[in-house]
Every structure is written in C-alpha cells, then in structure tokens.
C-alpha positions as CSV (number, residue, x, y, z in Angstrom):
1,X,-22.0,131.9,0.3
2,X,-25.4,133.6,1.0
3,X,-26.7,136.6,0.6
4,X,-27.2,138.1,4.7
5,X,-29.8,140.5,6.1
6,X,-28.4,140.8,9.5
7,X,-27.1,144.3,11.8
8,X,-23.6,144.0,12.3
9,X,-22.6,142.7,16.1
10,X,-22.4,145.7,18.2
11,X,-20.6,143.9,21.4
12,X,-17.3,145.8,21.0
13,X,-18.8,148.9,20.2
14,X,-20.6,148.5,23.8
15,X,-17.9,147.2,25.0
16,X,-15.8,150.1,24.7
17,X,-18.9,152.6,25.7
18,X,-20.0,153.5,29.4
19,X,-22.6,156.1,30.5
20,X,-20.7,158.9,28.9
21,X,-19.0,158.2,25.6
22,X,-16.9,156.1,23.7
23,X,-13.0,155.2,24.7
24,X,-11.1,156.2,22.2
25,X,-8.5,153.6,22.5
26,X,-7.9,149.9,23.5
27,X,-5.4,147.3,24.4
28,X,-6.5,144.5,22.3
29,X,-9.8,144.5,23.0
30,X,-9.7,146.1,26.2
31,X,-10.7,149.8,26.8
32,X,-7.9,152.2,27.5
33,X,-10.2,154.5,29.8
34,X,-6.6,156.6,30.8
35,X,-7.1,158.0,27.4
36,X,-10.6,158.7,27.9
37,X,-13.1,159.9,25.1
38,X,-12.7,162.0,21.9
39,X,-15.5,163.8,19.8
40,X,-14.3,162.5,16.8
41,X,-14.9,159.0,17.5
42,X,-18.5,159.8,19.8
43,X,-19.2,161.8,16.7
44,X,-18.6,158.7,14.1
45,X,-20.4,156.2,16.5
46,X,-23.3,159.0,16.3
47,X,-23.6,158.6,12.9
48,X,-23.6,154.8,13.0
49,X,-26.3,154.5,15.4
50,X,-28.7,156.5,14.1
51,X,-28.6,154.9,10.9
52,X,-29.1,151.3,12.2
53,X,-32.6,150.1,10.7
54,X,-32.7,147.9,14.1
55,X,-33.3,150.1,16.7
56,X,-32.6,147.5,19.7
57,X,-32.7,149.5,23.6
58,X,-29.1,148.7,23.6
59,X,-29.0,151.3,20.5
60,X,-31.2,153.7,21.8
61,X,-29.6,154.2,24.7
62,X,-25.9,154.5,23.3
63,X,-27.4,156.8,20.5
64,X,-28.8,159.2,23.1
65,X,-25.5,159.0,25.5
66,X,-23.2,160.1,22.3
67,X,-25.8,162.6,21.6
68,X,-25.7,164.1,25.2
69,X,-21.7,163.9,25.1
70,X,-21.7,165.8,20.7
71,X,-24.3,168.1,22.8
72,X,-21.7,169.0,25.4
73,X,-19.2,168.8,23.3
74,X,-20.6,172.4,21.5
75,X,-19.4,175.4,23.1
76,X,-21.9,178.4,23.2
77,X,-19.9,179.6,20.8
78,X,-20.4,177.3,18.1
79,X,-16.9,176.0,18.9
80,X,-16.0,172.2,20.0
81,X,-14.4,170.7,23.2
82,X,-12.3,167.3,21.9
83,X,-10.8,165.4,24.7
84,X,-12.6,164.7,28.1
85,X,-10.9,162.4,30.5
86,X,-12.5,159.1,32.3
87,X,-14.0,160.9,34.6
88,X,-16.0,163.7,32.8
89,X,-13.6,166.4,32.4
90,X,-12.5,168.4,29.4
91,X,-9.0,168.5,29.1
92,X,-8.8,170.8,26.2
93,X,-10.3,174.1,25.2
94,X,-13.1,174.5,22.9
95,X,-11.4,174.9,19.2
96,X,-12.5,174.3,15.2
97,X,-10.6,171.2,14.3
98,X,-11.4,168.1,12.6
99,X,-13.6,166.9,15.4
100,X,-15.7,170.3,15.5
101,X,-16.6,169.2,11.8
102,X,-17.3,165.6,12.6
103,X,-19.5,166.8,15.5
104,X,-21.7,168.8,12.4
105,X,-21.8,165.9,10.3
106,X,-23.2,163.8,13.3
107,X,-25.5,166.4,14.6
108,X,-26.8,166.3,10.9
109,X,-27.0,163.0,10.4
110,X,-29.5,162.3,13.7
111,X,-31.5,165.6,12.8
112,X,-32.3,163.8,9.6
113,X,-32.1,160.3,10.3
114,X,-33.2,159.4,13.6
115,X,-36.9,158.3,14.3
116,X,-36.7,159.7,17.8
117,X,-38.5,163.2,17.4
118,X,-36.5,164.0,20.5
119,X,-33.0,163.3,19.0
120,X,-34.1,164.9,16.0
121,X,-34.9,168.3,17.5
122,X,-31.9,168.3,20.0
123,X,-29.3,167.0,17.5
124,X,-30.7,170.4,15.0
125,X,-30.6,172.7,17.8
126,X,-27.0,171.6,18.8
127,X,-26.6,171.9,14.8
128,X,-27.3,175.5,14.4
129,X,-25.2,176.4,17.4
130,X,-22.4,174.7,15.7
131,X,-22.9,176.3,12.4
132,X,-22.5,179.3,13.4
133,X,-18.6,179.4,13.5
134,X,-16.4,178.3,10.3
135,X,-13.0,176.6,10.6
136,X,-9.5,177.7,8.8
137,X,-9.3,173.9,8.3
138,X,-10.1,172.5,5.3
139,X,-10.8,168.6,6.0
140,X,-13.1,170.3,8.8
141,X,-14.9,172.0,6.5
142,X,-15.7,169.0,4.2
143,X,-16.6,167.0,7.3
144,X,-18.9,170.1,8.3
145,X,-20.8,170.1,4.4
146,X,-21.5,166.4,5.0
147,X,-23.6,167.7,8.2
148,X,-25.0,170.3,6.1
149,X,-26.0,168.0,3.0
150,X,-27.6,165.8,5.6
151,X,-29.8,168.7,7.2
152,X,-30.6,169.9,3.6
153,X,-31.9,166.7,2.1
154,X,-34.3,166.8,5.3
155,X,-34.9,170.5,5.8
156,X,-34.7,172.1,1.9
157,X,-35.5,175.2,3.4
158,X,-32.8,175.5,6.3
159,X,-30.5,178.6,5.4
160,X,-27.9,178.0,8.5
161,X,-27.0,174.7,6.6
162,X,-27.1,175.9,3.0
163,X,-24.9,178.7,4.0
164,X,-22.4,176.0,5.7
165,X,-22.4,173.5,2.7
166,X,-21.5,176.2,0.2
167,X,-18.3,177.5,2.6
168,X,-17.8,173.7,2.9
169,X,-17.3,173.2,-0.6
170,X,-15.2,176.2,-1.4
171,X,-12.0,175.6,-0.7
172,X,-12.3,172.3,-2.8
173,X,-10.9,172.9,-6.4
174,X,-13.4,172.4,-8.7
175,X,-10.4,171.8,-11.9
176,X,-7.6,169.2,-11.4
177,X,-3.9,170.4,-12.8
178,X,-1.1,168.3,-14.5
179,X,-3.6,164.9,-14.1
180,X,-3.8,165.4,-10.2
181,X,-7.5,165.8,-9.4
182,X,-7.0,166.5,-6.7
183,X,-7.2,170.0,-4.2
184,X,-4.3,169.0,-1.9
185,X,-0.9,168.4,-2.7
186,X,-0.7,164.9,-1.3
187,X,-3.5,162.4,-0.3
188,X,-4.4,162.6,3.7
189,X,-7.0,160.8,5.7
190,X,-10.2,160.2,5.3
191,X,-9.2,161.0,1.2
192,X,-13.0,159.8,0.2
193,X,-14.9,162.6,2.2
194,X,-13.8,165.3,0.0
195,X,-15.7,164.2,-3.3
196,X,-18.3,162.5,-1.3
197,X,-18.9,166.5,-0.3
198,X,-18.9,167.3,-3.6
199,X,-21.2,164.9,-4.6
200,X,-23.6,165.0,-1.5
201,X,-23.4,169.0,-2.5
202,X,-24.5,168.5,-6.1
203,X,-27.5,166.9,-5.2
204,X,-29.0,169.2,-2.7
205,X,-28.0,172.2,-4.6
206,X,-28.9,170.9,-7.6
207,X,-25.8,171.5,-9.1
208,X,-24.8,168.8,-12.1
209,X,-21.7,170.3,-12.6
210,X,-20.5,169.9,-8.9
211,X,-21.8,166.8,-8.6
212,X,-20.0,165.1,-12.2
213,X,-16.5,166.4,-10.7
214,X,-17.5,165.1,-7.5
215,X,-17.8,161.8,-9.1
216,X,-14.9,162.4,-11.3
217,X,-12.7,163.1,-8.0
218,X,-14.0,160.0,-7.0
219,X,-12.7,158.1,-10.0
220,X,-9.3,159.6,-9.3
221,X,-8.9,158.6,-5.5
222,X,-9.7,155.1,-6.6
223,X,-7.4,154.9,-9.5
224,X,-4.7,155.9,-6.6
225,X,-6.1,153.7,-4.2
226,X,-6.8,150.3,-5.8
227,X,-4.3,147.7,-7.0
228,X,-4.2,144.2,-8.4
229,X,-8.3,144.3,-8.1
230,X,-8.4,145.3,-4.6
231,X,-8.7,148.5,-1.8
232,X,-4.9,149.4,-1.0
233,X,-5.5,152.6,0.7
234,X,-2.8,155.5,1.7
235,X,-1.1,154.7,4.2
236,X,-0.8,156.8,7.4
237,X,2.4,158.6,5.8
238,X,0.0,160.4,2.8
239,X,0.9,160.4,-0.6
240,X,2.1,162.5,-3.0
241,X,1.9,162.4,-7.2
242,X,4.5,160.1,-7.7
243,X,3.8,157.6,-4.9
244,X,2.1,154.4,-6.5
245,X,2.9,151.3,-4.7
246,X,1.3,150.0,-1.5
247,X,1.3,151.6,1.9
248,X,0.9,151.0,4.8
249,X,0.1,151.6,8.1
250,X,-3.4,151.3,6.1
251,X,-6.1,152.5,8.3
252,X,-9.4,151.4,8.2
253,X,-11.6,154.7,8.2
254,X,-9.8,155.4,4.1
255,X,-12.0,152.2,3.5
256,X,-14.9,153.4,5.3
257,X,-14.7,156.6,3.6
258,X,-14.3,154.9,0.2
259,X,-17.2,152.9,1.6
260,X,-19.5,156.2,2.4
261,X,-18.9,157.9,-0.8
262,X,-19.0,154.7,-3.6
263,X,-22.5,154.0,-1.8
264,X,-23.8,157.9,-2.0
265,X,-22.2,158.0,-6.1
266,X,-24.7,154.5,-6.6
267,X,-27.6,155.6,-4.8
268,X,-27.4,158.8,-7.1
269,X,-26.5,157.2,-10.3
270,X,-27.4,153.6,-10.0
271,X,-23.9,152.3,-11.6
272,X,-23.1,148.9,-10.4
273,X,-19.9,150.1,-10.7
274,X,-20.0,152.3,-7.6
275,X,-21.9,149.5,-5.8
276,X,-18.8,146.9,-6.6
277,X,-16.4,149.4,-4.7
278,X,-18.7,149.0,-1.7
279,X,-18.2,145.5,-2.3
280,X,-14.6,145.5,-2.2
281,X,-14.1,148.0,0.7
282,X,-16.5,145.4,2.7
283,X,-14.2,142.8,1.2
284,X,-10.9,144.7,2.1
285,X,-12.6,143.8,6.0
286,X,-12.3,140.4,5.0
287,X,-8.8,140.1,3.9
288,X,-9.4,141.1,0.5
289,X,-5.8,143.9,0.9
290,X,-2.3,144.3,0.3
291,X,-1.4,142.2,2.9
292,X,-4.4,139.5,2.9
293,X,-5.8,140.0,6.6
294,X,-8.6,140.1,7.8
295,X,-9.4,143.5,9.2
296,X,-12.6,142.8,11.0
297,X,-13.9,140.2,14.1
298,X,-17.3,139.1,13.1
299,X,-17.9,137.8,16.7
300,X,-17.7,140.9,18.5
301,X,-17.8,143.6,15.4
302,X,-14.6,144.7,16.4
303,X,-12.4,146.7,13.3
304,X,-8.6,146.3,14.1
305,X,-6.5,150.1,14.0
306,X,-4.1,149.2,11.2
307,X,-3.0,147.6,8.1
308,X,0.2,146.4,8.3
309,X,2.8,144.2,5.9
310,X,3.1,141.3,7.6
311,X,-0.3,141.7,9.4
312,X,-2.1,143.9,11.5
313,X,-2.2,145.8,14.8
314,X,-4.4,144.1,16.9
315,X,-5.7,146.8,18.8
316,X,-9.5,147.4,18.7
317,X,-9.9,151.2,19.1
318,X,-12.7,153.3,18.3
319,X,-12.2,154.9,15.0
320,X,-11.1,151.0,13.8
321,X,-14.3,149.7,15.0
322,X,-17.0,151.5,13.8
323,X,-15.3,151.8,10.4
324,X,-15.6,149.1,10.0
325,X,-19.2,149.0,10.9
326,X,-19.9,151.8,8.8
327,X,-18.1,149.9,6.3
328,X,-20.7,146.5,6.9
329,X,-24.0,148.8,6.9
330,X,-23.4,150.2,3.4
331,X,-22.9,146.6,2.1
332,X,-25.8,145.2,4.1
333,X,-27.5,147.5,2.9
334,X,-26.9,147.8,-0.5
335,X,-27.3,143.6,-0.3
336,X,-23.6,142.5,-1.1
337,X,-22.9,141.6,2.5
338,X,-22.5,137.9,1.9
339,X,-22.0,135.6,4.8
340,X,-18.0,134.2,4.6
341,X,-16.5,131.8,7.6
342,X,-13.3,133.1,8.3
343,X,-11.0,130.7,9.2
344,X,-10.3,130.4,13.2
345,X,-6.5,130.8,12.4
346,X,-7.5,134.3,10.6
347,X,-8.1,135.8,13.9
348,X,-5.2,134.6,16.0
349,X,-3.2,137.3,16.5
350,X,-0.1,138.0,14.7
351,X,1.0,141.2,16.6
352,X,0.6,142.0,20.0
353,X,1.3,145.9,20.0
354,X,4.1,146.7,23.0
C-alpha cells in the first residue's frame, strides 16, 4: 500500500447531475429522474464541491448549478422548498425541515470556502435570507450551526450567524444523565453532527467548555458505534440505551458524519486518535464493517445506500455517493487515504434491489 494524493472520481456524481440538480435516487447506477431532486442531497454535493482542492471545469460548473438550485431553494421568507420534480417544478411548499438546515450549512460552507468571489457573495446573501427564520426541529438546527460555524470562522464579525449558532446549540444538552450522553432518547441519523456542532461552536465562540463536551459526546457516539475495532454504525431503525449489537440497514452518511466530526476534533486538538477514526470510517468504505463489504466503487466514486447482513444494496443514490466522497476527502486529506485494489469479485453485485 501507498500513501495517495489523488481527488476522489467524480463520474457518478456527474452522472447523476444535469443542468439543474442532483437525482436523488438511482437504480443501480442509473438515475431515477421520476423522483427528481431533493435539497438535502444538492445541499450535501454543495458542500463537497466547494471543498475540492482541484477545481477542474467539470467542478465549477456542478458547484455553481447546486448553488443556483440551494439559491432557489430559499423562500423570501427564509424558509426552504425540498422536492422539485425532473422538469423544474416544486412539488412541495416552502417549510423548516432538515433540508432547510442542510441548505445553511451549504450556503456556509461556499461563503467560506469557495475561491469564486462570485459564489462566495451569492452563497452569503442566500445565507442571511435563510437565517432569518429558526426551525422547531432540532437535527435542523444542528445542521443550521454547522452553516453558522462555517460563516463565523470566515466572517468573526457576522451577527446573523452568531445569533444562528447559539440557537443552534441550545437545545443540545450540555450534561449527559444515567451514562447516556446523549440529548435524545435514542440515536437517529446523522448521530455525528450533533457534537461536531458542539465542537465547531466551541471554537468560534471560544467556548472550552462547549467544545470539551463536544468532544466528550463524541467519545460517547463512538463507544456506541464501534465494535470488534471497526465503524458499526446505527442502523436505519435508531437506537436506544440498551441496544448494543450490530445494526443494520447501516447507512453510509453515519460514517460520513463520524468522518466530518473525528477530522474537525483532530484539526483542533491534533490527537492521532481522532485522525485513526477518519481512518476507519474511510476503511468502513472499503469493507472494513459488520458485514465486510465494500461500500464504495473506486471506478466511478459511486457510495452504495445501505449496509446490509449479507451485503449491501446496490443502489447508487445521492446521499450514498457523496458520503462517501465526503468520507474520501477527509482521509485524503488528512493523508491516510492509502491506495487498496479491491478485488474484482468485491464489486459484483450481491443484491439487486426489486
């Protein structure tokens, strides 16, 4: 094995992209334009793009179409449209769910990020629209701080997204009860992003007590969420306190989200320990699970939607996919990405969903 430098392979990604957004689903690998596009998923492939170090035109010019379709997305009310169909509608009414929050943390991440002036100044305006409204919703709200913590570490000074951060992080307990460190009853989706708000928060507010229970959240999800030395993630059931062997339908963006926040907790305290979990989410993509498949097509960059006990599901959606190339930036870029040849008969398929 070698130690790579190399972007992940976009061709999926592209492949499941036209001149308005990202399809949300596929049939193997095969867009399922019927179900047309979701904000959530434009919002994560946002996110993605602007943080790739090689800005190819291929890149540039997906970055800017799910910029233009997050833009759209934003109601002039600070409110979010979700769903449009295949051929440009909305199909749902503007509302503050999860996607509403994943559209802030998108918007944040390309006004910070992004070295397109352009994208920069549209993806803050679109920001401060958006930050104007608050959700009932807690998960949206931590997705929403994430935005904010971006904007901050760029923009100290910006009040709309310290105000937003600090109603992010509110409804997070800040004092686990009975060894459960944790604010919700059972373990969700996307599990990671809470202390990763916490710790993200810390930092920009300089805050050392938020962010050493960030970190000690953290610790908790991944004493839940490891076994026998690997990622085994909650499955797409949750779990509660006295659940403790493996799940699954396992989806990939728990790995991705264990990915983001293990990176964030080593780039602020320079543990290896926090850069090994990167590792072994990245390694989790390689068949490193509960079930030992591999979770990730190195050809194409496709991520495959689930986990399973005697496999996987060998469709090739959105929210899969650029998991899992979330998942491969953080270890490229934290130089544990090592180059592995996966055996031919490790992507034959082994389920062909119905």
């Amino acid at each position: 094995m070698s130690i790579v430098d190399v972007s992940p392979p976009y061709a999926h990604l592209t492949a499941l992209s036209d001149d308005r957004g990202v399809f949300e689903h596929a049939l193997l690998d095969v867009p399922r334009r019927e179900h047309g596009y979701c904000l959530d998923d434009v919002a994560r492939a946002l996110i993605v793009l602007v943080r790739e170090p090689d800005q190819t035109p291929d890149i540039a010019a997906l970055t800017l179409t799910c910029l233009r379709f997050v833009n759209d997305a934003v109601a002039a009310d600070g409110r979010a449209h979700n769903r449009m169909d295949a051929d440009g509608g909305w199909t749902d009414e503007p509302a503050l769910g999860d996607w509403w929050g994943r559209a802030l943390w998108a918007l944040g991440a390309a006004a910070a990020r992004s070295a397109s002036v352009e994208i920069r100044g549209r993806a803050l305006t679109a920001f401060h629209l958006a930050a104007n409204e608050r959700s009932p919703f807690g998960r949206s709200m931590v997705f929403a701080a994430l935005g904010a913590a971006e904007v901050l570490a760029a923009f100290p000074t910006d009040l709309s997204a310290r105000a937003l951060l600090l109603d992010g992080i509110s409804g997070i307990a800040l004092a686990g009860a009975g060894g459960w460190e944790w604010p919700e009853s059972r373990l969700r989706y996307a599990n990671a992003a809470v202390p990763e708000a916490l710790i993200a928060a810390g930092v920009v507010l300089d805050d050392p007590r938020m962010l050493s229970h960030g970190l000690s959240m953290l610790r908790f999800l991944l004493s839940l969420e490891t076994r026998e030395g690997h990622v085994s993630v909650t499955g797409t059931a949750g779990r509660g306190r006295t659940q403790h062997s493996a799940q699954f339908d396992q989806q990939p963006i728990e790995v991705a989200a264990i990915a983001e926040a293990a990176a964030r907790a080593f780039d602020i305290t320079g543990e290896p320990a926090w850069r090994e979990i990167v590792g072994s989410a990245w390694a989790w993509f390689e068949g490193d699970n509960d079930s030992g498949t591999v979770m990730f097509d190195p050809l194409t960059g496709a991520g495959f939607d689930g986990l399973e006990q005697d496999g996987r599901n060998e469709n090739r959606g959105a929210e899969s996919t650029l998991a899992a190339l979330s998942t491969y930036q953080q270890a490229r870029r934290l130089h544990i990405l090592e180059r592995v040849t996966v055996p031919t008969s490790s992507l034959i398929p082994n389920r062909v969903p119905a």
